[in-house]
N, C-alpha and C positions, 0 to 999 in steps of 0.2 A: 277598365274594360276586361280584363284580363280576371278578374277577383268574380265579374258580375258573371263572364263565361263558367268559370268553374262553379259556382251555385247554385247556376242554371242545372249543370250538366250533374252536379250531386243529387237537385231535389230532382231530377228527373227519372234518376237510378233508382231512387227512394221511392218515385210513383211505380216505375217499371216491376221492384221488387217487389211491393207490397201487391199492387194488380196479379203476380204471378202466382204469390202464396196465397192470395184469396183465392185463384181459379185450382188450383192445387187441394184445397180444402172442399169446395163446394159446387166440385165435379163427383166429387163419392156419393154415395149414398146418405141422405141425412138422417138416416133412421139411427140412433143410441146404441152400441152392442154391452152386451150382460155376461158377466161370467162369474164364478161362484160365488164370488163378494158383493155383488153387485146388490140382492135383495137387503141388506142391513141398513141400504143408502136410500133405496125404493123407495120400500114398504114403510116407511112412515109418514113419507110425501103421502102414496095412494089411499091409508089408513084416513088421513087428513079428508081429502078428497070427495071419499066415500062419506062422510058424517063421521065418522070415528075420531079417536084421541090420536094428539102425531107422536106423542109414545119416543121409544126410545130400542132399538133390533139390535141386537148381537156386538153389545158395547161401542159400537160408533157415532161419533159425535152428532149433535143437531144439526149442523153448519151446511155440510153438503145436502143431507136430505132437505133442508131447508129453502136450498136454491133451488133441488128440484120442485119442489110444493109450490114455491112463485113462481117457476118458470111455467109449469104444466098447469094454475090456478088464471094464470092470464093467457095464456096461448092454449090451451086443452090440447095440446100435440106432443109427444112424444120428440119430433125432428125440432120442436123450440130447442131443447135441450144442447144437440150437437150445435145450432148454429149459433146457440148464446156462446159456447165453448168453442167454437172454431175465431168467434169475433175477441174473448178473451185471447186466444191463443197470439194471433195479427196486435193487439194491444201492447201484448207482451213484448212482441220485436219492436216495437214503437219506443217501449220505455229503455228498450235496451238502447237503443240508438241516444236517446235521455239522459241515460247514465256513461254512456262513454263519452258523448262531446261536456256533462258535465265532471268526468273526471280529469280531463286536461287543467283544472283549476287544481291539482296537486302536484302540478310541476311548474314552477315561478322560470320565466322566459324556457316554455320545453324544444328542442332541437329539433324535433323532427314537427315541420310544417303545419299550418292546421288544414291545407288542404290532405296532404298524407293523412294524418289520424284521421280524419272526418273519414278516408277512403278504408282502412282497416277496419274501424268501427260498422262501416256500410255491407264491410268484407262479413264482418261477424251474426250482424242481422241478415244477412240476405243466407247463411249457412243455418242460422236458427228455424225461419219462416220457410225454407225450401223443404227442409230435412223432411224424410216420414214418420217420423221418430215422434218429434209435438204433433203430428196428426195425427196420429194412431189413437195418441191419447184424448186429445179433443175429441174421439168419435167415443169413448167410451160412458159406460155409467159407472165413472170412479171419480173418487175425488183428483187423481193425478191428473183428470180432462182441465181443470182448473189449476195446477200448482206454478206451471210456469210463469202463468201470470202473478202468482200470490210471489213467487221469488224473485219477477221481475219491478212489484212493485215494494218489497222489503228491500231490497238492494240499493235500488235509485232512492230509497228514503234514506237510510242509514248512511251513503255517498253523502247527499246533501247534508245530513246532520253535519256527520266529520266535518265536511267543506265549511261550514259554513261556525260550528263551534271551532275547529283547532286551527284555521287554516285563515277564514278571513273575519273572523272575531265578530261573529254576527250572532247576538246573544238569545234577541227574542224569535227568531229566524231558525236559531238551535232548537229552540223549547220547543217551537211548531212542529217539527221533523222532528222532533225527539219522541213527543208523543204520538203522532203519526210511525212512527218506528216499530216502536211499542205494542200500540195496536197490529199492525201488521205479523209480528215478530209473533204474537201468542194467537192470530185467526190463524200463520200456517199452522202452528203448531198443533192448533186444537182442529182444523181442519185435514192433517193427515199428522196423527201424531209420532210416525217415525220421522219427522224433522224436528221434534222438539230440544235435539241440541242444538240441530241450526239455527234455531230460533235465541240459542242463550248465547251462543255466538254473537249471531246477530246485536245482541243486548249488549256483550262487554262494551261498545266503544261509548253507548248513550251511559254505560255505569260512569265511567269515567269524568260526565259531565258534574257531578258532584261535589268532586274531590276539587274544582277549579275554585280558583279565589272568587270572591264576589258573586256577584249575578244571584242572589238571592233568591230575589221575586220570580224569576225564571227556572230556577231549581226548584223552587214550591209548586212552578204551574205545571214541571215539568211531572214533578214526583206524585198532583194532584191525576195527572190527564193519564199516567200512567196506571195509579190506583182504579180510574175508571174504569179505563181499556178493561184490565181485568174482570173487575166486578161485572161488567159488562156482557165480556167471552162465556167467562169464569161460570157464574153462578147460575144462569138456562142452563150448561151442561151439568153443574151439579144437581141441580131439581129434579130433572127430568129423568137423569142417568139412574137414580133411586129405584126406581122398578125395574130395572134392567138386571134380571141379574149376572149376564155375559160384563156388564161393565165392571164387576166384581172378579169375574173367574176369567176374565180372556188374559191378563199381561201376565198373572203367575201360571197360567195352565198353559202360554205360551214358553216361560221358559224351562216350565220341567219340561214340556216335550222335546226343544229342542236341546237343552241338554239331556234328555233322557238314558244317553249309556255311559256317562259320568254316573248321573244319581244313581245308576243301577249299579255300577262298582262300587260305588259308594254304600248303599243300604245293603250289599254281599258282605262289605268289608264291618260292616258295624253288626251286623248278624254273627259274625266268625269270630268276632273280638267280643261280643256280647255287650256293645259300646252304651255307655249313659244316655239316650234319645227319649221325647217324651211318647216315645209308641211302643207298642209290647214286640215282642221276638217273635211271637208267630205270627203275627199281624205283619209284620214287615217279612216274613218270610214268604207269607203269601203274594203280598205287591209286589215282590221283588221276582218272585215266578211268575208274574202274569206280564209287570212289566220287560222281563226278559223274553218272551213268548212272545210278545206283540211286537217289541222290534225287530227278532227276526221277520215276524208278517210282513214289517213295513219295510225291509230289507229285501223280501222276497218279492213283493210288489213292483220294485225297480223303479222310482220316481228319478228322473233326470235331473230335478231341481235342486239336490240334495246331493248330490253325488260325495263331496269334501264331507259329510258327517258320516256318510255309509246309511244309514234309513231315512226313515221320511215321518218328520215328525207331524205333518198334515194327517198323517193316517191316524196316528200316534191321538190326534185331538179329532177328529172328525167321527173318522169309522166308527160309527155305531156299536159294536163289541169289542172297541181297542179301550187300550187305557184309561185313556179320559173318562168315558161315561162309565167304565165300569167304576171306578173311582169315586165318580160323583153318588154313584148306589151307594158304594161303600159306607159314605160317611152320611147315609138317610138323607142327601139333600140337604145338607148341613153346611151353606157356600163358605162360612167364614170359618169352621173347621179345616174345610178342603183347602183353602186356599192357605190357612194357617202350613197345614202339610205341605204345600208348593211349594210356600216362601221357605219352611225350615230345610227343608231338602237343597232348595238351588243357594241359600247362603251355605249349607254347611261344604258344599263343592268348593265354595271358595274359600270355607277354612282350611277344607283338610285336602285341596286336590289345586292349588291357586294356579301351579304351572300347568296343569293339563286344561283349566279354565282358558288363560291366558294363551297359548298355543290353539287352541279353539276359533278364539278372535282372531288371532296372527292367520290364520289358515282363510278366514272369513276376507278379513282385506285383501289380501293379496288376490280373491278375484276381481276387487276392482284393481288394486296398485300393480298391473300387469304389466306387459308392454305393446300389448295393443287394450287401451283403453274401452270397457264394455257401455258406457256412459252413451256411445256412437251406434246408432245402428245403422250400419252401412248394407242390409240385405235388401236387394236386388227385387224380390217379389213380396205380395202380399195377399194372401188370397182369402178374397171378402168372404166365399162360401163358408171356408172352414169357420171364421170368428163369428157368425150371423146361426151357423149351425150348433156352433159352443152356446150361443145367448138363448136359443128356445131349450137348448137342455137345461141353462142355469136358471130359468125361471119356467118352466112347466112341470114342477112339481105339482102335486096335489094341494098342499097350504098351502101356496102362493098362486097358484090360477085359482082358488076361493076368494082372493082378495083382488087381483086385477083382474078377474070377468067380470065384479060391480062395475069396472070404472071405463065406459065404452073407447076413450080413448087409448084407454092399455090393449085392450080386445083387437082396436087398431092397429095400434102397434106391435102387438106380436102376428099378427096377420102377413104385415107387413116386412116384417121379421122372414116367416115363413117362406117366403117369394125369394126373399132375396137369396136364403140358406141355397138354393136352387139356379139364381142368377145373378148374383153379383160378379161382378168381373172379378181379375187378378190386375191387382197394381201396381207396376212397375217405379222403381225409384230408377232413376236415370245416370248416368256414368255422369254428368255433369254436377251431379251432388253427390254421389256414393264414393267419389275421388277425394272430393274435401273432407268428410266424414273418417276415412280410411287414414287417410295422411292427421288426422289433428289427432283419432285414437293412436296411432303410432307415436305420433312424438307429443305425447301428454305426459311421459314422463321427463322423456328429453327436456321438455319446458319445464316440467319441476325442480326437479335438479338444477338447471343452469339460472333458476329464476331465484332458488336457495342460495346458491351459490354469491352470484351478484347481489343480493338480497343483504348477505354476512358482508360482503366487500364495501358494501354502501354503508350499511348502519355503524359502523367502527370505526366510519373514517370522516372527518367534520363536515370538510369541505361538500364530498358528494352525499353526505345524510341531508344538507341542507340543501341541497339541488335536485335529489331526487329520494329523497328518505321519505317523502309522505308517496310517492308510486309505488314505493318498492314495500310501505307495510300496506298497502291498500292490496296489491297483488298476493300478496299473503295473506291477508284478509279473507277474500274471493275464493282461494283455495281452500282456505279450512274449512268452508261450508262443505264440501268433497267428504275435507277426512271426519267433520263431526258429524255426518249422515252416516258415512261410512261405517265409525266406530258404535253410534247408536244400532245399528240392525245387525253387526257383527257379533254384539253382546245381547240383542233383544231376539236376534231373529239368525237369517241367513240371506247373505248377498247371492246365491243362488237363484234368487226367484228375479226375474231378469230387470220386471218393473222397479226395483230396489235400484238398480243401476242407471238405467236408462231416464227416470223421470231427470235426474240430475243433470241432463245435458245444457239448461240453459246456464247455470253458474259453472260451467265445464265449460263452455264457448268462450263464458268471459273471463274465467280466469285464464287462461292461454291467448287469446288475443290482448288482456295487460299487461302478461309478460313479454308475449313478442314485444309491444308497446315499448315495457322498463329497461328491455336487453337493448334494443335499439336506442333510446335514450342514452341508455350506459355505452352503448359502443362509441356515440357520439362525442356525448364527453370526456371520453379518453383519450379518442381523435382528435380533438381538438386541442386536447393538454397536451398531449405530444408534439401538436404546429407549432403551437404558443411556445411550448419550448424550445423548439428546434429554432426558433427565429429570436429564442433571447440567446441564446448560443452566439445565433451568428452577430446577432448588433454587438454582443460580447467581446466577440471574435475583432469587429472592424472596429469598435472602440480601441482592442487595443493595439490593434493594428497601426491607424491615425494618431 
């Protein structure tokens, strides 16, 4: 009775929760907001549309333009897009609830109740689907409107692989979730390619599936389904990406810029010393003045997002007379030239400058490895005007209303757009969730540490590796998707730009709710070996007492 009351009373919570976060969602406005990235995702959807080729814009992958093309090719609306993204979004707490009652299968008899975890677990979901943090970006036209789901459903795949290869020796059960892993692991990847560490994370534990004795035919289906995946991801984005030529110039003319006053000590110092380089002396004398002249610009401009490098390397690549395009004149439009120059330039930083590199990145983490956690956004208002006013400037350009005034549903949409820049409300996030947000970025490092901590105490010592050694590397697991997002955009990019941080909060909720989980586990188990011992004492004691 007792068992059938609290089931009652979970899935009830479960209905209450989800009901909230869908009214939560689909009280705003359903119209898409746009902001400068936004046309690279577009514009190959509405190219499609109009009769045109769906092509390939400013190096970004098929993947998302692709969802938008089906979503806008069957619904002709604009607001399809938010509500297919708002219904991923609700999915996403679904699966997470998924993966934490199937994580308790890595603790063999675990201490703390399965009514308790089932209630932390519930704790964790209902903090994910409340937040404003995943809505914000479900309203977006960005691929991060879709990531949480892409990481809540790589997660609960890669969970069940483990569980099910190391844990309960389920081989063909492996291969299915191994390849399913797999795929998952390279769509996020290829769908927002700043996760493509977490994606090779993600991979280490299915690598591992390998190396195990036996299971042949399952290693072949595995390593065949895996070969697919790819070829699958893989090869539309290589075809397509070929005319593109941003998918050529975007990742090395990303990191001269953002390293740009490295490379420019760098091309001073090889000027002054008259160093071996395959570019002439006055040709790098001259890049080296303009690129010195353009960072002050971008210095002078005062970009907030950028504040830890001192300029702004977006000016750096964008602005029409900075760097970049004058660069690209330089070498007559010559992209494999150019990009030759990038790459010789940002390796040679790391020959001849490693610790000024590496202190770069160090400076880069440390805005997420803080001590209040940026992963959380715990602000108070949101005000729809501003972001609906940001989306008619990001796309009423002149090339880009040539191409959505064809397509009367865009015409719509920006109309509609229009109205709202004017009247959309301001959205309140409520002290009943900006309290839990506030307190988990607060002790997100507290949980790191102490989860390290116990983590070492467990794996060294037999007894409790076997008792709770598969929680404690799964909660380390969970976490390094953090620091290998982290250390990818620290050395590709900058944790400055806030999206960097914030998409990350669904594998941020759950790595800190399995460690409360592991630490509670582990307090128990200590507790209990301390009774146990206290009472072999005392029978000790009256044995030899009698």
């Amino acid at each position: 009775m007792v068992a059938r009351v609290g089931r009652l009373a979970y899935w009830s919570a479960v209905a209450v929760i989800f009901a909230w976060a869908a009214w939560l969602r689909f009280r705003l406005p359903l119209d898409p907001i746009a902001d400068h990235g936004t046309w690279g995702y577009l514009s190959p959807a509405l190219r499609k549309l109009i009769g045109a080729e769906f092509g390939h814009t400013y190096g970004r992958n098929f993947i998302y333009p692709g969802f938008l093309f089906l979503l806008l090719r069957a619904f002709g609306d604009f607001r399809a897009i938010t509500v297919a993204q708002h219904f991923l979004g609700l999915i996403a707490g679904g699966v997470l609830l998924l993966t934490w009652r199937r994580a308790r299968a890595f603790v063999p008899d675990p201490r703390v109740g399965r009514g308790g975890h089932y209630a932390l677990g519930l704790l964790a979901a209902a903090v994910f689907l409340l937040a404003s943090g995943p809505i914000r970006f479900e309203t977006q036209l960005r691929p991060e409107g879709v990531c949480a789901f892409l990481f809540s459903i790589n997660l609960y795949l890669v969970i069940q692989f483990v569980a099910c290869c190391f844990i309960e020796n389920r081989p063909t059960a492996a291969a299915a979730y191994g390849i399913a892993a797999v795929f998952s692991s390279i769509l996020l990847a290829s769908v927002k390619p700043s996760f493509a560490l977490v994606a090779t994370v993600a991979l280490l534990p299915i690598s591992m599936f390998f190396f195990r004795r036996g299971w042949l035919w399952q290693k072949i289906a595995l390593g065949g389904g895996a070969v697919a995946s790819a070829a699958l991801l893989l090869l539309p984005e290589h075809f397509l990406s070929r005319n593109d030529e941003e998918s050529q110039t975007l990742l090395p003319t990303a990191l001269f810029v953002i390293h740009a006053d490295l490379i420019r000590d760098q091309m001073a110092e090889d000027i002054q010393r008259n160093a071996k380089v395959p570019y002439s002396r006055e040709w790098l004398g001259r890049v080296h003045s303009i690129l010195s002249a353009e960072i002050g610009k971008s210095s002078a401009a005062g970009s907030v997002h950028y504040s830890t490098l001192g300029f702004d390397p977006g000016y750096l690549m964008y602005n029409r007379s900075s760097i970049a395009p004058q660069l690209h004149k330089q070498f007559a439009n010559n992209v494999s030239a150019l990009c030759a120059f990038y790459w010789f330039y940002y390796w040679r930083i790391w020959q001849q400058r490693p610790f000024l590199v590496v202190k770069k990145i160090a400076r880069q983490m440390a805005i997420f490895y803080r001590p209040v956690c940026p992963a959380y956004n715990s602000r108070k208002f949101w005000s729809l005007t501003d972001v609906y006013e940001w989306s008619i400037f990001s796309l009423d350009s002149e090339p880009y209303r040539k191409i959505w005034a064809t397509y009367r549903p865009a015409v719509d949409f920006m109309n509609r757009t229009a109205v709202l820049a004017q009247s959309a409300p301001v959205i309140e996030q409520r002290a009943y969730i900006r309290k839990p947000l506030l307190f988990l970025a607060k002790t997100y490092l507290v949980s790191l540490f102490i989860a390290l901590v116990v983590g070492a105490a467990v794996l060294f010592h037999k007894r409790r590796r076997r008792r709770v050694g598969w929680l404690a590397a799964l909660v380390l697991f969970v976490y390094s998707y953090n620091l290998a997002n982290c250390l990818e955009v620290a050395v590709l990019h900058s944790l400055h730009d806030p999206r960097y941080k914030t998409v990350q909060m669904f594998f941020t909720i759950l790595a800190q709710f399995l460690a409360l989980w592991f630490i509670v586990e582990f307090a128990l188990e200590m507790r209990a070996r301390a009774k146990t011992s206290v009472l072999d004492k005392c029978s000790m004691q009256r044995t030899a007492i009698s």
